[in-house]
RODOTOR-238356 format. One record per residue (C-alpha): residue number from 1; residue in three letters; x, y, z. Coordinates in Angstrom, 3 decimals, decimal comma. Layout:
RODOTOR-238356
@i = NUM&aa = ALA&u = X&v = Y&w = Z
...
END
This chain:
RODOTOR-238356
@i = 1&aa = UNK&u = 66,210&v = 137,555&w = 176,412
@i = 2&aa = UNK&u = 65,577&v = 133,878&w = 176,313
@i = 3&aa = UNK&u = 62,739&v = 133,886&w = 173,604
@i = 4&aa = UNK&u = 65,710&v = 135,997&w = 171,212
@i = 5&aa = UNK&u = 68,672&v = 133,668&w = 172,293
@i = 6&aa = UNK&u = 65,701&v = 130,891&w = 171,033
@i = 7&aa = UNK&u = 64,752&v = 133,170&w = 167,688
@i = 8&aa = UNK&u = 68,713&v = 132,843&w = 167,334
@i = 9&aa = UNK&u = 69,469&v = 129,339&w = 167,697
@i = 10&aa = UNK&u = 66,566&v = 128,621&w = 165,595
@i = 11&aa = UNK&u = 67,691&v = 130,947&w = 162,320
@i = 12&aa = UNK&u = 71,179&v = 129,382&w = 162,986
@i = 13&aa = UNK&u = 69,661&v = 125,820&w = 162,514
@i = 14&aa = UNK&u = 67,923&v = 126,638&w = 159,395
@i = 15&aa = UNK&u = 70,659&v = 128,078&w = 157,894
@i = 16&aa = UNK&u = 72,797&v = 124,974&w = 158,267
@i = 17&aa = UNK&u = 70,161&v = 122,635&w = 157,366
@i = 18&aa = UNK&u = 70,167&v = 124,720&w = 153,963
@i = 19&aa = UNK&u = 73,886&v = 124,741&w = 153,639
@i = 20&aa = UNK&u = 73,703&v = 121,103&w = 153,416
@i = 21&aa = UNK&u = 70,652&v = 120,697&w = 151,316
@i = 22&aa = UNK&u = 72,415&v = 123,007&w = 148,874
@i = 23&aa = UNK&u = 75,964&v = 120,622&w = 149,724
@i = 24&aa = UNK&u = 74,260&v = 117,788&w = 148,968
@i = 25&aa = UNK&u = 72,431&v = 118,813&w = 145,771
@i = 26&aa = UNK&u = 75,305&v = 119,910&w = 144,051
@i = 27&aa = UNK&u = 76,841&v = 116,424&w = 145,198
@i = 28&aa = UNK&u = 74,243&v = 114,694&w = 143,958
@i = 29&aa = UNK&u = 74,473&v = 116,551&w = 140,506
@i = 30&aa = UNK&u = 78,252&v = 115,708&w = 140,374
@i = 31&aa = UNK&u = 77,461&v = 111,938&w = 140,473
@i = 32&aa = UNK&u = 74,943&v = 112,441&w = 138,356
@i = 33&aa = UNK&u = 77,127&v = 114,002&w = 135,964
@i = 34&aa = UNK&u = 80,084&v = 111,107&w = 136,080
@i = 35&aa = UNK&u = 77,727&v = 108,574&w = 135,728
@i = 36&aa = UNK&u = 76,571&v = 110,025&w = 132,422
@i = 37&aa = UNK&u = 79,959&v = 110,458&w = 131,182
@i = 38&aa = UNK&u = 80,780&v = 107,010&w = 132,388
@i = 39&aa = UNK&u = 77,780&v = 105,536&w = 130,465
@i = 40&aa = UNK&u = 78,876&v = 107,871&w = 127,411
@i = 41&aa = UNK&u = 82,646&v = 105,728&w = 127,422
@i = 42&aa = UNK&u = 81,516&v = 102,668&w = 128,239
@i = 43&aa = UNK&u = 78,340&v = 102,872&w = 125,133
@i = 44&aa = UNK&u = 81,253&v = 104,291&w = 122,766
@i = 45&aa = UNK&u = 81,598&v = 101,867&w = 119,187
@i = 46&aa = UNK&u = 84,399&v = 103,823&w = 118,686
@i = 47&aa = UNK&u = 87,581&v = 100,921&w = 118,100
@i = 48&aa = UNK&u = 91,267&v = 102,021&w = 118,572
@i = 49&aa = UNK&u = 93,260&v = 99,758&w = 115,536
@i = 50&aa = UNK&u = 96,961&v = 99,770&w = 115,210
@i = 51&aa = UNK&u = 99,025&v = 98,524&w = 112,307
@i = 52&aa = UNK&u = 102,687&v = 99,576&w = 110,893
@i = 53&aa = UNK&u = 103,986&v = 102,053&w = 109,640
@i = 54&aa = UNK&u = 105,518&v = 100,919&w = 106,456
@i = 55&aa = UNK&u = 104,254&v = 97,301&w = 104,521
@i = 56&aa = UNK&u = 103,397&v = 98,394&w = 100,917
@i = 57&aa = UNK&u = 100,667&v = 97,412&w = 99,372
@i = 58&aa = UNK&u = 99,253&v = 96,737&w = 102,630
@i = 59&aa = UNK&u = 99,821&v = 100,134&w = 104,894
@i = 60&aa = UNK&u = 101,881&v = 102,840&w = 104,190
@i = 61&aa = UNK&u = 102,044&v = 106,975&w = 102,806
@i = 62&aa = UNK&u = 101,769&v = 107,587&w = 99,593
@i = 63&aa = UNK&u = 103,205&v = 110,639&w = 98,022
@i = 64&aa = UNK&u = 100,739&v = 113,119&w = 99,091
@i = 65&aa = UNK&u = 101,509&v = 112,037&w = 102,980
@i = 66&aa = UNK&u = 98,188&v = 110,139&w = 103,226
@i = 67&aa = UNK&u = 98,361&v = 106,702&w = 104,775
@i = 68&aa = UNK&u = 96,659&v = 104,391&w = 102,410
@i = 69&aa = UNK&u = 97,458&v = 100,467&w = 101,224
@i = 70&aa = UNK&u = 95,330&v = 97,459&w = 101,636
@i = 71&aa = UNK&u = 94,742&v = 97,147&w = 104,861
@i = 72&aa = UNK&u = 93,800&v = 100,524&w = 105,400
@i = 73&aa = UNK&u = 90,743&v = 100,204&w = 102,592
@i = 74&aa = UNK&u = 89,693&v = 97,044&w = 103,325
@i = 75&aa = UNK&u = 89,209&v = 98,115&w = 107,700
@i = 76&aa = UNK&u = 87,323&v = 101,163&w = 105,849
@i = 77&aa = UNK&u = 85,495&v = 99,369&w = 103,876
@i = 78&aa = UNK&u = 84,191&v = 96,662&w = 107,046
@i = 79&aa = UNK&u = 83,549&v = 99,734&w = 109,211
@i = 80&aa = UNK&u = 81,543&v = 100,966&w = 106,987
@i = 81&aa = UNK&u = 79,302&v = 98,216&w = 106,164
@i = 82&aa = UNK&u = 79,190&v = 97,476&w = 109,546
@i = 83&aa = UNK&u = 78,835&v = 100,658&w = 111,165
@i = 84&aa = UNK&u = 80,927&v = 101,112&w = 113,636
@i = 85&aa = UNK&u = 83,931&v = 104,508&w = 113,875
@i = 86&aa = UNK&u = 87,559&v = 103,069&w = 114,259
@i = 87&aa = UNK&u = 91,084&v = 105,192&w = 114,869
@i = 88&aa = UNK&u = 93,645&v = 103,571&w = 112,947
@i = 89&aa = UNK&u = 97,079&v = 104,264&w = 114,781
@i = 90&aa = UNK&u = 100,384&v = 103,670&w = 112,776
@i = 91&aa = UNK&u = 102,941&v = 102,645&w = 115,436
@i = 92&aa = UNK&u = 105,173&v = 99,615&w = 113,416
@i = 93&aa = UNK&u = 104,711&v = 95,882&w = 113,497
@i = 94&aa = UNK&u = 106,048&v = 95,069&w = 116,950
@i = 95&aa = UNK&u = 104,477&v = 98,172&w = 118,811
@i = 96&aa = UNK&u = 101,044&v = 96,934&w = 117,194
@i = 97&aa = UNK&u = 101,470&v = 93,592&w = 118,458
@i = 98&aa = UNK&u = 102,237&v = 95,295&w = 121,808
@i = 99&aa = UNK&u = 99,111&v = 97,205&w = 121,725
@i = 100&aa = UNK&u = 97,007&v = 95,113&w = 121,235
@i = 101&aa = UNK&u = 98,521&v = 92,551&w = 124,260
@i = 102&aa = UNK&u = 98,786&v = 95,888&w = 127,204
@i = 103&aa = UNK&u = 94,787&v = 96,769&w = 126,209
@i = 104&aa = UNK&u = 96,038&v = 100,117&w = 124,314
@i = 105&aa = UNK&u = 93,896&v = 99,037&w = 121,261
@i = 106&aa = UNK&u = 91,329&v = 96,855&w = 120,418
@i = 107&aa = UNK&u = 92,456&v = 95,230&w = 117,539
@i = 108&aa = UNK&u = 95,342&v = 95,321&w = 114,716
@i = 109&aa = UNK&u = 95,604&v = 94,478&w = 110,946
@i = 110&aa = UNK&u = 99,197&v = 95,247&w = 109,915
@i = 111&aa = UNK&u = 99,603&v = 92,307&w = 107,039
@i = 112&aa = UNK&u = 99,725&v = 89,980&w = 110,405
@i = 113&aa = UNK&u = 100,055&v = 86,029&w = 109,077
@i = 114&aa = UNK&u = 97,758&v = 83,765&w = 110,867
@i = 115&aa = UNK&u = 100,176&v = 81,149&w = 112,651
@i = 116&aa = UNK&u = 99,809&v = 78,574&w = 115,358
@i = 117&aa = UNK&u = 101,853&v = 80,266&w = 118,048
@i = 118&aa = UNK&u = 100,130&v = 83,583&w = 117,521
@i = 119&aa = UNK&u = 97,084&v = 81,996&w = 117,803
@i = 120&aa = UNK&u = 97,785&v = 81,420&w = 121,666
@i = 121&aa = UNK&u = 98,146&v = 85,322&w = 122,410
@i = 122&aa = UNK&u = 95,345&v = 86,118&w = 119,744
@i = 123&aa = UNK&u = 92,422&v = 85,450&w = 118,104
@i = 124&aa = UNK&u = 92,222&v = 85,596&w = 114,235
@i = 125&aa = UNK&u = 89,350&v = 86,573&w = 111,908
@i = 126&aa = UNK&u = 89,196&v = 84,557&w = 108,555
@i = 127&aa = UNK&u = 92,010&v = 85,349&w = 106,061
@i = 128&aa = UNK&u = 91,425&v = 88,155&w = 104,199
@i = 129&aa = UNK&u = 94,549&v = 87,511&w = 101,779
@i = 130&aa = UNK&u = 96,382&v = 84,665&w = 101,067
@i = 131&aa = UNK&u = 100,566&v = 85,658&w = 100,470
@i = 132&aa = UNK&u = 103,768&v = 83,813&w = 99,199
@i = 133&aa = UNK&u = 107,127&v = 84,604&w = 100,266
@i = 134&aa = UNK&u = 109,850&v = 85,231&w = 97,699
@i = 135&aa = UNK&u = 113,669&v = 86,093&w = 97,943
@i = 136&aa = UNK&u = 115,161&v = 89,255&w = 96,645
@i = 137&aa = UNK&u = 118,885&v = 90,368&w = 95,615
@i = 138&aa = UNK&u = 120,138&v = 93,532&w = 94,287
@i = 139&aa = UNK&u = 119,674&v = 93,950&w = 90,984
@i = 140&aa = UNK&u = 123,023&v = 93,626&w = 90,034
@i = 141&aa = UNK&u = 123,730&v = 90,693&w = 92,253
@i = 142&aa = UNK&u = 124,735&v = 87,131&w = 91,196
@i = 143&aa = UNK&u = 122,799&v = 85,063&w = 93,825
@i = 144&aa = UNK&u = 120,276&v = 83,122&w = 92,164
@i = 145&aa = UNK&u = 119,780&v = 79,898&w = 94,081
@i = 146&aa = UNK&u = 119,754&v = 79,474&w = 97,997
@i = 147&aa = UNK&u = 122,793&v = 77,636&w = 97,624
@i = 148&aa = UNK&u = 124,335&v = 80,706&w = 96,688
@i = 149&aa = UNK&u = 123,539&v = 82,151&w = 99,895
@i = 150&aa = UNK&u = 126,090&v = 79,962&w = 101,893
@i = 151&aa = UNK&u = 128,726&v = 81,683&w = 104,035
@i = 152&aa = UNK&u = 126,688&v = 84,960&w = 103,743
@i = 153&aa = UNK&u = 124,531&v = 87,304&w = 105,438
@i = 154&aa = UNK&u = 120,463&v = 87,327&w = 104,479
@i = 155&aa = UNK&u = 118,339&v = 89,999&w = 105,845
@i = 156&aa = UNK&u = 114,865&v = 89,699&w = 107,300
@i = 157&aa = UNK&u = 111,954&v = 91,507&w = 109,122
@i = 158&aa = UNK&u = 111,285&v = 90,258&w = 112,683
@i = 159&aa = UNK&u = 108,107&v = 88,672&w = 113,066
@i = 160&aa = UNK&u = 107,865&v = 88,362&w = 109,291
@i = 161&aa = UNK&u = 106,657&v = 84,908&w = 108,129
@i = 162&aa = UNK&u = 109,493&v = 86,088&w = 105,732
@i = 163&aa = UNK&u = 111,915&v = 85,684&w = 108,237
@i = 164&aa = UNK&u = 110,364&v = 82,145&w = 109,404
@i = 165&aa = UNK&u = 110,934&v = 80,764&w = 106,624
@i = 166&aa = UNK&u = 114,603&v = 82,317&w = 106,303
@i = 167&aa = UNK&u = 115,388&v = 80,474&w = 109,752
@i = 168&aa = UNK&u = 113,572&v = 77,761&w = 108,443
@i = 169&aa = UNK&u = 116,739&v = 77,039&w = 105,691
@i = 170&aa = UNK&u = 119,451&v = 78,938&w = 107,167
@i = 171&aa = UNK&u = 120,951&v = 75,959&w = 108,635
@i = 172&aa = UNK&u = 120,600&v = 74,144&w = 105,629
@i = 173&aa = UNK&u = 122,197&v = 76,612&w = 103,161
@i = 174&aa = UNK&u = 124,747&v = 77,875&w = 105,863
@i = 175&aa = UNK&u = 124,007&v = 81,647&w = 106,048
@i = 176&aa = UNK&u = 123,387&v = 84,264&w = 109,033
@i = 177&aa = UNK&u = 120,465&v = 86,419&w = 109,235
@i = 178&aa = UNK&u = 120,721&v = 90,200&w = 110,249
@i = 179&aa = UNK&u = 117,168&v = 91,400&w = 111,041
@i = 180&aa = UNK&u = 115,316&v = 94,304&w = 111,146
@i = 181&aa = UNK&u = 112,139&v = 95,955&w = 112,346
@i = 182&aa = UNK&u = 110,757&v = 97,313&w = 108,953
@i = 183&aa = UNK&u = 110,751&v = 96,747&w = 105,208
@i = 184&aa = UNK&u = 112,353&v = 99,923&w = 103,956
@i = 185&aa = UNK&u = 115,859&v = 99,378&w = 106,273
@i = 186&aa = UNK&u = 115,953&v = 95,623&w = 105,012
@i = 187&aa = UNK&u = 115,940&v = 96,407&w = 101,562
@i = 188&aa = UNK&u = 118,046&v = 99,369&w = 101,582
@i = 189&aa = UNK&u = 120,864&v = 97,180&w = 103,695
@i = 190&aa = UNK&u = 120,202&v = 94,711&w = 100,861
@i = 191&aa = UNK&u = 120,718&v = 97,477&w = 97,918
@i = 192&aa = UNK&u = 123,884&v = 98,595&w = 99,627
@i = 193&aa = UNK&u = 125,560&v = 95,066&w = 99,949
@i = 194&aa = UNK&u = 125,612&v = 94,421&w = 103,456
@i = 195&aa = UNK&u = 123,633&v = 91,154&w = 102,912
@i = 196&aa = UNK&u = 123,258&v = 89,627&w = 99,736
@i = 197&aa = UNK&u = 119,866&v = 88,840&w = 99,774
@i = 198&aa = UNK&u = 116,113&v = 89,506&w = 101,667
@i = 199&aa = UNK&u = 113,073&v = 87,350&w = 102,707
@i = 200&aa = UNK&u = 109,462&v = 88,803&w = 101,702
@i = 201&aa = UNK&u = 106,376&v = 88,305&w = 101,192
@i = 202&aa = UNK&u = 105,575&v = 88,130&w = 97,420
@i = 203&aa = UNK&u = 102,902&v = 90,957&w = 96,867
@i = 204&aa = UNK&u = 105,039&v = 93,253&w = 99,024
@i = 205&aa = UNK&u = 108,204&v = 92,345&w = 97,388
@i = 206&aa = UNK&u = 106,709&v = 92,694&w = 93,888
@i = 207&aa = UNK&u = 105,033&v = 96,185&w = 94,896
@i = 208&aa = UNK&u = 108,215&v = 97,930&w = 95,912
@i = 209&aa = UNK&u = 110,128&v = 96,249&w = 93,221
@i = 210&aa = UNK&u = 107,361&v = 97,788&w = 90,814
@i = 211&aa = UNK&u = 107,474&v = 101,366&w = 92,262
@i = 212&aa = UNK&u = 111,311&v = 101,277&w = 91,943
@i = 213&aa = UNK&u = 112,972&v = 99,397&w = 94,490
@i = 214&aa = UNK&u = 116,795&v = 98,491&w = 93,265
@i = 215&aa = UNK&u = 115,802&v = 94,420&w = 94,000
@i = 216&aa = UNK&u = 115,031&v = 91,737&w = 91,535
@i = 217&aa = UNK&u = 113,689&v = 88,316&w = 92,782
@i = 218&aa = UNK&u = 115,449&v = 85,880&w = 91,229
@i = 219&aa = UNK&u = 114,089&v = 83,165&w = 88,836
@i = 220&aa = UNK&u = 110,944&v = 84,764&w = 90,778
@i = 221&aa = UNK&u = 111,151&v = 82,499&w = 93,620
@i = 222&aa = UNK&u = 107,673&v = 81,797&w = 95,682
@i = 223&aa = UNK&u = 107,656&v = 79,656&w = 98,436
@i = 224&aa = UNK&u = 104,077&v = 78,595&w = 100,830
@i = 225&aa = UNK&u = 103,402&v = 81,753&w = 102,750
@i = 226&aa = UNK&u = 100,574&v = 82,363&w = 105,078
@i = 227&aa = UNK&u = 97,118&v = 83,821&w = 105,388
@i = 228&aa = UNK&u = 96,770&v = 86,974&w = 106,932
@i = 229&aa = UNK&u = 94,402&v = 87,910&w = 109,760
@i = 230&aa = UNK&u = 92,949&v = 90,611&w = 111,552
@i = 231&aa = UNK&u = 93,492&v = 89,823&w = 115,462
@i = 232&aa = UNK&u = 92,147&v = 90,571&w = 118,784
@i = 233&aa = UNK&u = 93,426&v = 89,469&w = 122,130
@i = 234&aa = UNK&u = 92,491&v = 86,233&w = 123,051
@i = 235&aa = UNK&u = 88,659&v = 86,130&w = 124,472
@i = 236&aa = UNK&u = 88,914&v = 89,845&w = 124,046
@i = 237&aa = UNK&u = 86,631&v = 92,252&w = 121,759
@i = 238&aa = UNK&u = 84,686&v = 89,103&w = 119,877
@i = 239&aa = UNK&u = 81,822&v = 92,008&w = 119,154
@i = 240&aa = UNK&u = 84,764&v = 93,456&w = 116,365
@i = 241&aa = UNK&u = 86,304&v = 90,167&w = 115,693
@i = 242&aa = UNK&u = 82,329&v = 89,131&w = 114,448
@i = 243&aa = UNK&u = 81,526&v = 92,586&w = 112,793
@i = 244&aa = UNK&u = 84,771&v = 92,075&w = 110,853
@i = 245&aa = UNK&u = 84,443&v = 88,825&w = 110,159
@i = 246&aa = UNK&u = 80,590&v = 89,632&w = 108,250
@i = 247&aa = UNK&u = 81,904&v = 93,062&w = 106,591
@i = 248&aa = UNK&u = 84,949&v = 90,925&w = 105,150
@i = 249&aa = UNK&u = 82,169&v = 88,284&w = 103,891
@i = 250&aa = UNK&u = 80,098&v = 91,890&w = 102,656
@i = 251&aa = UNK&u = 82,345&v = 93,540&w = 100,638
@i = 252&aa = UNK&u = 83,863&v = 90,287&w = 98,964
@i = 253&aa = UNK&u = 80,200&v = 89,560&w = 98,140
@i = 254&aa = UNK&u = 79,591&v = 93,020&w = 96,451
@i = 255&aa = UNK&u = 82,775&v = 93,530&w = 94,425
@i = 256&aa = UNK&u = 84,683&v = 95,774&w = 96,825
@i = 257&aa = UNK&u = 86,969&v = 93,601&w = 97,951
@i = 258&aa = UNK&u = 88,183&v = 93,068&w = 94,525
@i = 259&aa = UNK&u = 88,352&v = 96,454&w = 93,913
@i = 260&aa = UNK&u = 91,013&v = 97,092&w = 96,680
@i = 261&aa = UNK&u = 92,988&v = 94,608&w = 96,264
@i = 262&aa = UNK&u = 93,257&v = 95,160&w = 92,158
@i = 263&aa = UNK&u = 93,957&v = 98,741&w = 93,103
@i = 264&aa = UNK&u = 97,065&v = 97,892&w = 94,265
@i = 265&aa = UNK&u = 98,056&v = 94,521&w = 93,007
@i = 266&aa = UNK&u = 97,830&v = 95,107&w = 89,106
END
């Protein structure tokens, strides 16, 4: 009786010792299997990009509902000189900038303009276009001057060096400034007569104005603009701020650059 309550104890043992060799296999597999996947994220060159929505030439859709314009070719073009995958999201000017700032994407080329005080929050590649800003009326309006602007209401983009240099004169030619979070509401409240007049940037101004925008830029102003800038956060993602920087310097180098930028400029 005593040698089978020993055989007994003894299978019971084993069986438990097996339990937890199996337990800690599988356990060990598990980690295994994280740390792979963890090493798979972390190896990723796949960048998440945001830009707006709407800023012809530079992003927008087109009229088969494909999201083309400037910057859209020209990130194209970099990544694929450089070789690394990107996901472009289109979430407006602001939202991008907000993006970018909370660590929900890497990087952001919306036509951004390269100034001082930006230059705290981000950091800038080189200037991949140089832009004017212009003013523009309806077409049957009779402003022609910025004196002609006094007592009234002038409409701008936020965050627009457009609506910089608006502030820049308001004072000066005694108007008020409505402003508004894209293009496409700032010219229509222009074509409708709620302000008399908008701040743009030229190329943008002259690309809507050419696809049939109601506007007309009178005497066809152009005052300095800005350069604009592909931006990180600051001290954040300098491996794409670099790659960027050298496809930028690659494609201006082997004609493509000049090819985008005619395709929607001429």
């Amino acid at each position: 009786m005593k040698k089978f309550k020993n055989v007994i104890l003894f299978m019971t043992t084993l069986a438990l010792a097996l339990t937890a060799a199996c337990s800690g296999s599988k356990s060990n597999e598990s980690a295994a299997s994280e740390q792979n996947s963890q090493e798979t994220t972390s190896d990723s060159n796949k960048y998440i990009i945001a830009t707006d929505t709407v800023f012809a030439p530079f992003e927008f859709t087109d009229a088969s509902n494909k999201f083309v314009g400037i910057d859209v070719e020209l990130l194209d073009a970099i990544a694929t000189d450089q070789g690394f995958e990107y996901e472009l999201n289109s979430l407006g000017f602001d939202a991008a900038l907000l993006a970018v700032e909370a660590g929900q994407a890497d990087g952001v080329i919306a036509g951004m303009s390269i100034t001082e005080e930006r230059k705290a929050k981000y950091d800038f590649s080189d200037s991949y276009y140089e832009s004017n800003v212009t003013m523009a009326v309806a077409i049957d309006s009779d402003i022609s001057s910025y004196e002609d602007l006094s007592g009234k209401k002038v409409a701008v983009k936020t965050g627009t060096k457009g609506a910089d240099f608006a502030k820049s004169i308001m004072e000066q030619y005694g108007f008020e400034i409505t402003e508004f979070s894209d293009s496409p509401n700032m010219y229509q409240d222009v074509i409708v007569g709620n302000t008399v007049a908008c701040f743009e940037d030229y190329p943008v101004m002259a690309y809507n104005i050419k696809q049939g925008a109601k506007l007309q830029m009178p005497g066809d102003i152009k005052e300095s603009g800005s350069s604009y800038g592909f931006a990180v956060s600051k001290d954040k993602n300098s491996e794409l701020l670099e790659m960027f920087n050298k496809g930028l310097a690659n494609i201006k180098a082997n004609g493509t650059y000049d090819e985008i930028i005619e395709k929607y400029t001429k």
